[in-house]
KEDOFI-795186 format. One record per residue: residue number from 1; residue in one letter; z, x negated, y of N, C-alpha, C in turn. Coordinates in nm, 4 decimals, padded with zeros to 6 digits. Layout:
BEGIN
nr,rest,n.zz,n.xx,n.yy,ca.zz,ca.xx,ca.yy,c.zz,c.xx,c.yy
NUM,A,Z,X,Y,Z,X,Y,Z,X,Y
...
// end
This chain:
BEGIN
nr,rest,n.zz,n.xx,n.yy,ca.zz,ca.xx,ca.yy,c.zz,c.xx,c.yy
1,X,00.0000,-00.0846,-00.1183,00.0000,00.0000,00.0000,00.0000,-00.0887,00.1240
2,X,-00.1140,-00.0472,00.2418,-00.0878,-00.0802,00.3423,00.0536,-00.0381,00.4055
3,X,00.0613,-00.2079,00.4848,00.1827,-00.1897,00.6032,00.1343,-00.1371,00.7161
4,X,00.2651,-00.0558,00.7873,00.2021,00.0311,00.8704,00.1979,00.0122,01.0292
5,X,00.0748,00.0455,01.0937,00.0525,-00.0529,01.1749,00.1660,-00.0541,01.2953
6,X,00.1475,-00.1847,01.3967,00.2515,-00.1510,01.4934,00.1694,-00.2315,01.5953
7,X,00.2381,-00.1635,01.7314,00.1784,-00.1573,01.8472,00.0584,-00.0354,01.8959
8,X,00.0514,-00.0663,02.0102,-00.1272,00.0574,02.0310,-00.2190,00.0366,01.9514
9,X,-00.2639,00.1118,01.9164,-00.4321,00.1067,01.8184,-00.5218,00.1419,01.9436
10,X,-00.6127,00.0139,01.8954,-00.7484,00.0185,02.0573,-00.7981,00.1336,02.0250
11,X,-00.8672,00.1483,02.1028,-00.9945,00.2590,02.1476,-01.1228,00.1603,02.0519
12,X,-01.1827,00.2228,01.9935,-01.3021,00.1655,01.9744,-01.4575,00.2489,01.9770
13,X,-01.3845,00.3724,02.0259,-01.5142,00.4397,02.1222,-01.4580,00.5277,02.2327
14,X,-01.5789,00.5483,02.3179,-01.5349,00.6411,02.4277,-01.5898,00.6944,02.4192
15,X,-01.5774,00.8679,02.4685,-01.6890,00.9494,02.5031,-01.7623,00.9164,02.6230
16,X,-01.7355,00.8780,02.7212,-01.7111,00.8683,02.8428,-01.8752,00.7812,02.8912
17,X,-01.9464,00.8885,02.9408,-02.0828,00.8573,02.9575,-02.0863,00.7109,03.0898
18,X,-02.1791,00.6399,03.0993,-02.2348,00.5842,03.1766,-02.3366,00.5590,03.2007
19,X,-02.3226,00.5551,03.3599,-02.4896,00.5849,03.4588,-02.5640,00.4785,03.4383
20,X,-02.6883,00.4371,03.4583,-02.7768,00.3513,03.4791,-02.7142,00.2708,03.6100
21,X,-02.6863,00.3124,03.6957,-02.6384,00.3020,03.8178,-02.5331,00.1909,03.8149
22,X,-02.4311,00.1969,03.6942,-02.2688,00.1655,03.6847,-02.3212,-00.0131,03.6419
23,X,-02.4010,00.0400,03.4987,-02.4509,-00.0900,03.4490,-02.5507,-00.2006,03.5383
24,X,-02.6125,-00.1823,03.6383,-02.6900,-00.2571,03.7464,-02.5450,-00.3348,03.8232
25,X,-02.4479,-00.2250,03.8737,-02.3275,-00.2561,03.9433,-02.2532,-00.3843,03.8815
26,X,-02.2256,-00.3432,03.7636,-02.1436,-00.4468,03.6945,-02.2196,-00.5713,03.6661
27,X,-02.3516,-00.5749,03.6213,-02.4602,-00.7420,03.5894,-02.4184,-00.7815,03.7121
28,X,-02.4715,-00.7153,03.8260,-02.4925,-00.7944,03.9773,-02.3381,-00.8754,03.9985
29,X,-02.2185,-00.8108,03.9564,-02.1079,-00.8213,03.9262,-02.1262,-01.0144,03.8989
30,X,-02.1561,-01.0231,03.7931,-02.1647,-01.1669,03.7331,-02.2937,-01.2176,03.7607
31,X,-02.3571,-01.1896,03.7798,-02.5024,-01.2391,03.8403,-02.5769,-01.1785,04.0162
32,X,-02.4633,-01.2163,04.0854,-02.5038,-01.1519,04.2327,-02.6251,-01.1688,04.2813
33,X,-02.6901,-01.2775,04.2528,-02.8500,-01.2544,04.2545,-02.9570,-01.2081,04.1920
34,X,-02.9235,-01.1499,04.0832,-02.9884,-01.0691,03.9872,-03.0695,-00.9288,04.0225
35,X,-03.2215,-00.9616,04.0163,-03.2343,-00.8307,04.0327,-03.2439,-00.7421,03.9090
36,X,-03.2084,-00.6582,03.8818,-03.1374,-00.5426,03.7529,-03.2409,-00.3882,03.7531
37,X,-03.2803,-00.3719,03.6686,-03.3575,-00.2520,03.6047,-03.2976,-00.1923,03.4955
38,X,-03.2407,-00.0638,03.4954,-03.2314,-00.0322,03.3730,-03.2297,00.1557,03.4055
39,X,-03.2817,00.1280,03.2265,-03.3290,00.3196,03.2170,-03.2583,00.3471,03.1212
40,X,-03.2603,00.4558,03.1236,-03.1327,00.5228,02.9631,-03.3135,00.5953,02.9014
41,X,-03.2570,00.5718,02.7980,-03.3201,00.5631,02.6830,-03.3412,00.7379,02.6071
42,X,-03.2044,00.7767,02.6220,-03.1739,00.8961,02.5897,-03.0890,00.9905,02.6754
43,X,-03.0576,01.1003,02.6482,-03.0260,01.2242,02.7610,-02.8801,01.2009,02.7118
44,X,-02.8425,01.1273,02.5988,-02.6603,01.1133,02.5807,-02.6004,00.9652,02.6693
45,X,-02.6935,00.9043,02.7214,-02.6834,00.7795,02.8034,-02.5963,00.7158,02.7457
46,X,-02.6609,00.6605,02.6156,-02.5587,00.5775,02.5514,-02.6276,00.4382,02.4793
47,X,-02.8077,00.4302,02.5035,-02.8706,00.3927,02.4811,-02.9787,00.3504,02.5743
48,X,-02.9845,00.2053,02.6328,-03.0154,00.1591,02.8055,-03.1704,00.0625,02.7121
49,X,-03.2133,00.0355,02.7700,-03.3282,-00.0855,02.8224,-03.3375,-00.1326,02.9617
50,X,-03.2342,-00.2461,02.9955,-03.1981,-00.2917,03.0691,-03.3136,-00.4715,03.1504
51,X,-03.3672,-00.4818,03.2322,-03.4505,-00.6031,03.2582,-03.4070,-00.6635,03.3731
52,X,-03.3542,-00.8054,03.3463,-03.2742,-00.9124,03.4523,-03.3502,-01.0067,03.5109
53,X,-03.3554,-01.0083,03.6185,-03.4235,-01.1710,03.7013,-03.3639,-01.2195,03.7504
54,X,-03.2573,-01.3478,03.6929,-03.1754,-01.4406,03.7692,-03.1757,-01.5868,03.7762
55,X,-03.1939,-01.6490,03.8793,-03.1824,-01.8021,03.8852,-03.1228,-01.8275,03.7742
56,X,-02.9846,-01.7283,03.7501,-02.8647,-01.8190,03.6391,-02.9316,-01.8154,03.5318
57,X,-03.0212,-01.8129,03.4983,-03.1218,-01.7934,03.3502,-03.1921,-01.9015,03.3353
58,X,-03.2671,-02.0061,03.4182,-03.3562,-02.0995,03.4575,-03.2298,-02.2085,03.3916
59,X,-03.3444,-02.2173,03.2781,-03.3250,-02.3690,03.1486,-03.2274,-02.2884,03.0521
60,X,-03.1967,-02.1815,03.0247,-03.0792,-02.1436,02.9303,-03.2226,-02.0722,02.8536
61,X,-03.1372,-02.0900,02.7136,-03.2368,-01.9957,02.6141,-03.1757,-01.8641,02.5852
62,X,-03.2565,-01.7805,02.5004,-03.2581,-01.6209,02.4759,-03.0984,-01.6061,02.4743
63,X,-03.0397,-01.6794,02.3556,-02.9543,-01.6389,02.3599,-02.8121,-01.6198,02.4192
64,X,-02.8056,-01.7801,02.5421,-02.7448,-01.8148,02.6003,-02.7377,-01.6523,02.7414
65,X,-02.8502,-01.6343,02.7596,-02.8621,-01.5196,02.8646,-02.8190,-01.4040,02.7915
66,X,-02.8516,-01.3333,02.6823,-02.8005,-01.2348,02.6063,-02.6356,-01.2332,02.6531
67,X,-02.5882,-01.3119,02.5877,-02.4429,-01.3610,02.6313,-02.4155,-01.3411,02.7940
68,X,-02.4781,-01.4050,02.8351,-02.4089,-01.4049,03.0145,-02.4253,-01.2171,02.9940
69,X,-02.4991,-01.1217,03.0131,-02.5084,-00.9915,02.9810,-02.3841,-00.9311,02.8974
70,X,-02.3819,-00.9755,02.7795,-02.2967,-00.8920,02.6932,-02.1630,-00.9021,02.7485
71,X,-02.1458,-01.0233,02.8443,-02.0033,-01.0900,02.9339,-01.9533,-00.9236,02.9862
72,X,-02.0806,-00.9865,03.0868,-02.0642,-00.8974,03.1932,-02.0493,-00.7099,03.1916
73,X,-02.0633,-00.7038,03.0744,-02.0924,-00.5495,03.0029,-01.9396,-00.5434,02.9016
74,X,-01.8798,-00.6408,02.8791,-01.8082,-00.6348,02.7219,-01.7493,-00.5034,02.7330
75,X,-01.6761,-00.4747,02.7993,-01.5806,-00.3098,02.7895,-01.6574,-00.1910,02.7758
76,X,-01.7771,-00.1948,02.8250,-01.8926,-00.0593,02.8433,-01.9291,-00.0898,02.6785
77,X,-01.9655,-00.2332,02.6334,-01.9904,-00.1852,02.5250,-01.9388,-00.1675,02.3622
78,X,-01.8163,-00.1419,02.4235,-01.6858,-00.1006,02.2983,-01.7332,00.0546,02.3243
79,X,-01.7754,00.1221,02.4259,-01.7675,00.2494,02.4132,-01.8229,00.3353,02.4518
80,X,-01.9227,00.3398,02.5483,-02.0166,00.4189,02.6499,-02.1347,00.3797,02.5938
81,X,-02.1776,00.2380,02.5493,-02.2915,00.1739,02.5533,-02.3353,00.1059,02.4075
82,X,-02.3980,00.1850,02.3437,-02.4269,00.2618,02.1924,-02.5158,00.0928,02.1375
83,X,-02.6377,00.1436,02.2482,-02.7539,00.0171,02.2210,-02.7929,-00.0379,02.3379
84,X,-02.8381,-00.1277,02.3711,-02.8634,-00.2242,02.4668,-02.9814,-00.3468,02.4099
85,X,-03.1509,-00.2651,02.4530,-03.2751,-00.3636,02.4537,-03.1839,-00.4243,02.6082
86,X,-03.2498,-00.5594,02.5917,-03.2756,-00.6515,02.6790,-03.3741,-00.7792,02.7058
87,X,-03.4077,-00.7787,02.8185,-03.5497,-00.8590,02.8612,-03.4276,-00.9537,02.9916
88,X,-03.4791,-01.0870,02.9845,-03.4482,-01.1061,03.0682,-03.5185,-01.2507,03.0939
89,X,-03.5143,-01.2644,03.2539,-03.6069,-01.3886,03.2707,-03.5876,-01.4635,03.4318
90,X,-03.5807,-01.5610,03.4424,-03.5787,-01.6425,03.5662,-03.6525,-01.5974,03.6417
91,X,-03.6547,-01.5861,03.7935,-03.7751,-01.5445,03.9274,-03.9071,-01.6730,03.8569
92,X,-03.9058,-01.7597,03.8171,-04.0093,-01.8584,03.8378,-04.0808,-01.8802,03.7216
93,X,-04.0342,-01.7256,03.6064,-04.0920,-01.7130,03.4707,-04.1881,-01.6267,03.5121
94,X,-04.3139,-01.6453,03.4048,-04.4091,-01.4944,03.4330,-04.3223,-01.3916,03.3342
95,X,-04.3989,-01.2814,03.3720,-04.3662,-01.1673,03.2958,-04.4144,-01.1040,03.2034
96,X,-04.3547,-01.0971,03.0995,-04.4548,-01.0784,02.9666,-04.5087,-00.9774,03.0035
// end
């Protein structure tokens, strides 16, 4: 038999919708020069395609930038923020 737990038990979802709006707010947050695009995907806004242009990206690879993102997002996405496409690319990259 499990021992039984002690302390708060986290949250590991929210209902608690978020805007397209919130998620631009918070990147610029950690990337103040970033310019930020993002669309919800679906009408439960829990599912974004989000596209970043920041200096802080210039010489870091895919995954290093993924990361600076998922930073800057971590709490939205324990619970509001289902799936998350991401594109992201330096001002001095072309655009696929």
């Amino acid at each position: 038999m499990d021992p039984p737990l002690r302390g708060p038990v986290p949250v590991l979802c929210s209902s608690a919708l978020i805007e397209p709006r919130e998620i631009e707010v918070l990147i610029r947050r950690a990337l103040p020069d970033a310019q930020v695009r993002v669309k919800s995907l679906r009408e439960t806004q829990d599912h974004f395609e989000v596209e970043v242009v920041s200096a802080a990206f210039a010489g870091k690879g895919l995954v290093d930038r993924h990361r600076m993102i998922y930073a800057a997002l971590a709490e939205e996405l324990k619970g509001p923020i289902h799936a998350l496409s991401l594109r992201t690319r330096a001002p001095a990259e072309e655009t696929p």
